[in-house]
C-alpha positions as a Markdown table, in Angstrom:
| # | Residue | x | y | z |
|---|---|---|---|---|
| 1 | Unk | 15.0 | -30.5 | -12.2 |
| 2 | Unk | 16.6 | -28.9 | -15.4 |
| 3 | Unk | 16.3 | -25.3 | -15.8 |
| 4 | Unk | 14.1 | -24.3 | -18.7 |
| 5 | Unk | 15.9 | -23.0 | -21.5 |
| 6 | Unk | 16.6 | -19.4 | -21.9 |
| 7 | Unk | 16.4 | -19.4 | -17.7 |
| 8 | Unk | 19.5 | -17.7 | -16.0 |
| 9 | Unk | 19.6 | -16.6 | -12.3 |
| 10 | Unk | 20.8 | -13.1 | -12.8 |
| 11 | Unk | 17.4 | -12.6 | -15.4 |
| 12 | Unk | 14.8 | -15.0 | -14.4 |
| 13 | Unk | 15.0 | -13.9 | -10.1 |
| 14 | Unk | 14.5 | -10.6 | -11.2 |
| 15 | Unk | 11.8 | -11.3 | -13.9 |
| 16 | Unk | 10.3 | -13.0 | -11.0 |
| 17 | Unk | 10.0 | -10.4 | -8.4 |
| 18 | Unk | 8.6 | -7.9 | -11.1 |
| 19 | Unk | 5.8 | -10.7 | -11.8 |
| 20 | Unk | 5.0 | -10.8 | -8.1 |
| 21 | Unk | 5.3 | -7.0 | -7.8 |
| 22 | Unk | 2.8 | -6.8 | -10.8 |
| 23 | Unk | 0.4 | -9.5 | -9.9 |
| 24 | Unk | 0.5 | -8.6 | -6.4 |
| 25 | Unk | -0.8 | -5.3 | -7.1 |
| 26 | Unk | -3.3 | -6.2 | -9.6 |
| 27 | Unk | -5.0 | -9.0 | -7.5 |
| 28 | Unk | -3.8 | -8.7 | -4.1 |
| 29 | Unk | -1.3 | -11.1 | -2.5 |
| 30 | Unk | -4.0 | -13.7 | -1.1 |
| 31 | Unk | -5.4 | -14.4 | -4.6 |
| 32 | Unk | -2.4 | -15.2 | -6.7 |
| 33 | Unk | -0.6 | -18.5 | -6.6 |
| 34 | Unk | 2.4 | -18.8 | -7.6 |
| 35 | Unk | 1.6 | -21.2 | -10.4 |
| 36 | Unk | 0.5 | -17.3 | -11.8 |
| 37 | Unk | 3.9 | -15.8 | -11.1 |
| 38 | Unk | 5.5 | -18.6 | -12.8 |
| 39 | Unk | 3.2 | -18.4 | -15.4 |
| 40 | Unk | 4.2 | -14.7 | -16.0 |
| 41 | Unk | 7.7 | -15.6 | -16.1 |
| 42 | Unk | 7.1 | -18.5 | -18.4 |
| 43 | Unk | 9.0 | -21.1 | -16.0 |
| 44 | Unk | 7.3 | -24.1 | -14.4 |
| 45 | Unk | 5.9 | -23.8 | -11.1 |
| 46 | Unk | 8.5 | -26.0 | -9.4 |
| 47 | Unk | 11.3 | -24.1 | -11.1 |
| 48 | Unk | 10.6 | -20.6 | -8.4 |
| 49 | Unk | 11.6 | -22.4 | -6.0 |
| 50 | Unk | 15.2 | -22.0 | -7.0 |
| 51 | Unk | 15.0 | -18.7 | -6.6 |
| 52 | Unk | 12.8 | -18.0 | -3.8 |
| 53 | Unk | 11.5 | -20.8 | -1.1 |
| 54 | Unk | 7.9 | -19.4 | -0.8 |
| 55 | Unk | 5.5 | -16.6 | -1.6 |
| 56 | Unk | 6.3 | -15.2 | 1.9 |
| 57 | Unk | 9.9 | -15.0 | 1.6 |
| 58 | Unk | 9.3 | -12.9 | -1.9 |
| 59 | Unk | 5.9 | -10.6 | -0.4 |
| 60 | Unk | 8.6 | -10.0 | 2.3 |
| 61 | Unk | 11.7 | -9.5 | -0.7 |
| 62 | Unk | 9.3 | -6.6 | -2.3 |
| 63 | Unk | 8.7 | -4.8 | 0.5 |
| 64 | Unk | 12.1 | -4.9 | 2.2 |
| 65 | Unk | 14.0 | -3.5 | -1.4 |
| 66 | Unk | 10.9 | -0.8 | -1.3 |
| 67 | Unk | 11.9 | 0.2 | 2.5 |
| 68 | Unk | 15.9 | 0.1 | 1.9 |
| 69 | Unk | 15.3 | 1.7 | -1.2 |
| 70 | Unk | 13.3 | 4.6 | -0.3 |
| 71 | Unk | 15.6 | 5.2 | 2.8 |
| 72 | Unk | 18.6 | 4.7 | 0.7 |
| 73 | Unk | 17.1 | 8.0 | -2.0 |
| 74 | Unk | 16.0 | 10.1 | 1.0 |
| 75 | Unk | 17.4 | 13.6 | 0.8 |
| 76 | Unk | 16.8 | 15.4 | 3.6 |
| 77 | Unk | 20.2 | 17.5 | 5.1 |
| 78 | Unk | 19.7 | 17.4 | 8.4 |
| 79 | Unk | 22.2 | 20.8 | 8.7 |
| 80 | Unk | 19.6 | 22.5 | 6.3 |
| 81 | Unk | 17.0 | 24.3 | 8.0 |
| 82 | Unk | 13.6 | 22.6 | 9.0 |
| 83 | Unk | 11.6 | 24.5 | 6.5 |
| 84 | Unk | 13.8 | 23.8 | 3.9 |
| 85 | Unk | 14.2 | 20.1 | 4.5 |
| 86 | Unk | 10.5 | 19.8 | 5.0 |
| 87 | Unk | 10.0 | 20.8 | 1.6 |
| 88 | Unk | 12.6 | 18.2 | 0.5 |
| 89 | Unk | 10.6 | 15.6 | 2.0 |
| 90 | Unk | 7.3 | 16.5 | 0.7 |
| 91 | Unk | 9.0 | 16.5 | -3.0 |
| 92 | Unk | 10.6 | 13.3 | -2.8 |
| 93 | Unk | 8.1 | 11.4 | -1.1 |
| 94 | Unk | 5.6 | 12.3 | -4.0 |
| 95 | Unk | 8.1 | 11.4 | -6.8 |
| 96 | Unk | 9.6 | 8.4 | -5.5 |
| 97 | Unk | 6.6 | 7.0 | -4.6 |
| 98 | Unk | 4.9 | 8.3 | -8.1 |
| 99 | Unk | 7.5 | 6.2 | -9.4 |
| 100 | Unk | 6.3 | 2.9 | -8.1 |
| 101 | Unk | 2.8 | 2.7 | -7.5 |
| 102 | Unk | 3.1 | -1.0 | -7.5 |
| 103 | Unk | 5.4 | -1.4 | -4.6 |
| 104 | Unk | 3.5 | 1.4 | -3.3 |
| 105 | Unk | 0.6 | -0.7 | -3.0 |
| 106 | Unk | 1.9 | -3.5 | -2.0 |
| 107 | Unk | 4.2 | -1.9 | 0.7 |
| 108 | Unk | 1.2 | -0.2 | 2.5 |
| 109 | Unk | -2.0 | -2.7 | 1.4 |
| 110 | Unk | -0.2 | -6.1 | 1.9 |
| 111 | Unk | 1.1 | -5.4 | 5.6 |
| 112 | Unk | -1.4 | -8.3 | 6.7 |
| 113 | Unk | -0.3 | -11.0 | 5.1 |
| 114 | Unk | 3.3 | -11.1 | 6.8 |
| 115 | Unk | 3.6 | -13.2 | 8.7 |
| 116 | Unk | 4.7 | -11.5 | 12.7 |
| 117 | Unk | 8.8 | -11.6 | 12.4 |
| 118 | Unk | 8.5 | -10.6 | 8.6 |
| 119 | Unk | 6.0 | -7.8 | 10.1 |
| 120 | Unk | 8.2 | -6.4 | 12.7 |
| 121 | Unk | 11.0 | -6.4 | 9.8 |
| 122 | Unk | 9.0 | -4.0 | 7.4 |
| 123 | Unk | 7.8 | -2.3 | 10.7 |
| 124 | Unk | 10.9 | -1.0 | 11.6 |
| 125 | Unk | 11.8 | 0.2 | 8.0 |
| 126 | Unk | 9.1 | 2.2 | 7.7 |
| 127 | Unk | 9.9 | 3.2 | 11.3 |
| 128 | Unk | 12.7 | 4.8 | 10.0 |
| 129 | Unk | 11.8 | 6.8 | 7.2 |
| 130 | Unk | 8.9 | 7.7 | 9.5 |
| 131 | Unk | 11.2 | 8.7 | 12.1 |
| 132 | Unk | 12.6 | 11.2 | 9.3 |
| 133 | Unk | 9.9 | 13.2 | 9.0 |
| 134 | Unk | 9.3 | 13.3 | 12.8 |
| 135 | Unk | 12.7 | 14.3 | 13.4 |
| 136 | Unk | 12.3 | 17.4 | 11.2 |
| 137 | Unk | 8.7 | 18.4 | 12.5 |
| 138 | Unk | 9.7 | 18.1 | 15.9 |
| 139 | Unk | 13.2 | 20.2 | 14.8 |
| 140 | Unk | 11.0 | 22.7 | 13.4 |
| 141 | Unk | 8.9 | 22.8 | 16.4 |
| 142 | Unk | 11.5 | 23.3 | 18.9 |
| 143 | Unk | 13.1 | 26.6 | 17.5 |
| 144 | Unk | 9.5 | 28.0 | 16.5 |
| 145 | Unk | 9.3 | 27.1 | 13.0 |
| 146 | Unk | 6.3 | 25.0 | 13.0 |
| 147 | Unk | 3.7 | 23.9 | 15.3 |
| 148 | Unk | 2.9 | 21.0 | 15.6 |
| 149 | Unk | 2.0 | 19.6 | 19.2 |
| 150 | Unk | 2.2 | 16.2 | 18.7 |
| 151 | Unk | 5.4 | 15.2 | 15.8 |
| 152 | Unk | 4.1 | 11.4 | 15.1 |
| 153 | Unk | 0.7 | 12.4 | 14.9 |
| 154 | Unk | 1.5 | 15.0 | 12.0 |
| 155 | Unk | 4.0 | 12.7 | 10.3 |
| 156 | Unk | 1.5 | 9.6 | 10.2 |
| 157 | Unk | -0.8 | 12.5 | 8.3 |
| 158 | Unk | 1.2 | 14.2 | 6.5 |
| 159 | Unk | 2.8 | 11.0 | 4.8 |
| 160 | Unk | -1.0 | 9.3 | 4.6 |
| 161 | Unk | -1.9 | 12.6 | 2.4 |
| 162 | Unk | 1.7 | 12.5 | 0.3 |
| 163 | Unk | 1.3 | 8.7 | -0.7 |
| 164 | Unk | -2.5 | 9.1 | -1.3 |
| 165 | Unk | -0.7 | 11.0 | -4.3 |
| 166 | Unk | -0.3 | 7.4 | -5.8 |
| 167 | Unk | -4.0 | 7.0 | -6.0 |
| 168 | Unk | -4.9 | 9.0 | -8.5 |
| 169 | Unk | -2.2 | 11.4 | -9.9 |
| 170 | Unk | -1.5 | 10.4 | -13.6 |
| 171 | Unk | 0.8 | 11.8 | -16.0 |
| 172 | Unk | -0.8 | 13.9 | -18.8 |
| 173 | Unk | -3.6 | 14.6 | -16.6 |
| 174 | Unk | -4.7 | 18.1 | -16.0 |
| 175 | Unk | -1.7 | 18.7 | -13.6 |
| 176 | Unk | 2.3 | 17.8 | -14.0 |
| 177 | Unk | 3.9 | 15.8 | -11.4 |
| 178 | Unk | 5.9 | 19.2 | -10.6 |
| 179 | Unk | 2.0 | 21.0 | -10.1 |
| 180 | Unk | 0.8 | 18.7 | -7.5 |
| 181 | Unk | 4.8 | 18.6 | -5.8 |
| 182 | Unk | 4.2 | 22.2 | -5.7 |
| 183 | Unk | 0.3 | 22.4 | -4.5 |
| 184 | Unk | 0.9 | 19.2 | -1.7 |
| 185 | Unk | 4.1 | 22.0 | -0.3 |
| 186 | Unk | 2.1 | 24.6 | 0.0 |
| 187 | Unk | -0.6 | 22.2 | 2.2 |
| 188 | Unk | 1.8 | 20.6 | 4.4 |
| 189 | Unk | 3.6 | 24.2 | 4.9 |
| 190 | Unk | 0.8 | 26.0 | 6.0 |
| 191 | Unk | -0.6 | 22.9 | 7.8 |
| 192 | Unk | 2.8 | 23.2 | 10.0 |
| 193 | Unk | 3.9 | 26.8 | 10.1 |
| 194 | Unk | 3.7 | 28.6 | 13.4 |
């Protein structure tokens, strides 16, 4: 099959991953066929499958660049002091993930549609950057910083609250991005300070 005019790899597999990313979000990953991505990208159906071989392999392409992304950006110092990296965290979680509500979704909402190896893939990224978080509480904890009795427990929490952000934070609103970085601090500070 001919490519369709205008198609090239390096601008139609991307334009096709931020169709999926889109209608994904929108409509959830069940519901969309990907007759509808190609639709988006104005190729023929038949024609994604040179760039992708199913809706699997690209649900499991979003959320992998989300996860090595977002580990990639993190920038905690693990020599800086628990408080202070704490406060890193809790800043860049909130703006990265403001960033991208989309993948967002998708990397938190769309978890049951992989399929068990893709699964334990995404699992163990998100491991990580959970394992971040833990790391620092459980840091803190140790010299007397914070208390926390149970380090997973609080991270699954306090990273719940931070991407619950996503929900229903929008720019021009009442508050600036910088307002609720500064409001969600003071929360997760005093939720963990001996």
């Amino acid at each position: 099959m001919a490519r369709t005019t205008g198609s090239h790899s390096d601008i139609t597999g991307p334009r096709i991953r931020d169709a999926a990313l889109r209608l994904f979000a929108r409509q959830g990953y069940a519901a969309v066929s990907m007759r509808q991505i190609a639709g988006e990208v104005g190729v023929q159906a038949g024609a994604l499958y040179n760039y992708i071989p199913d809706k699997q392999s690209l649900l499991v392409e979003l959320m992998r660049d989300h996860m090595v992304e977002l580990l990639a950006a993190v920038p905690v110092d693990p020599s800086d002091a628990p408080l202070v990296q704490l406060e890193a965290f809790v800043r860049f979680h909130i703006g990265f993930h403001h960033a991208r509500p989309d993948a967002v979704f998708i990397a938190y909402m769309e978890l049951r549609n992989l399929d068990p190896a893709n699964f334990a893939e995404i699992e163990d990224l998100r491991g990580r950057y959970e394992a971040v978080l833990e790391r620092i509480l459980r840091d803190g904890a140790e010299v007397g910083a914070f208390d926390v009795p149970d380090p997973k427990i609080a991270t699954l929490a306090v990273i719940a609250m931070l991407t619950g952000v996503t929900t229903w934070f929008r720019a021009g609103g009442r508050l600036s991005l910088g307002d609720v970085q500064d409001q969600y601090w003071d929360m997760v500070r005093k939720s963990v300070l001996a």
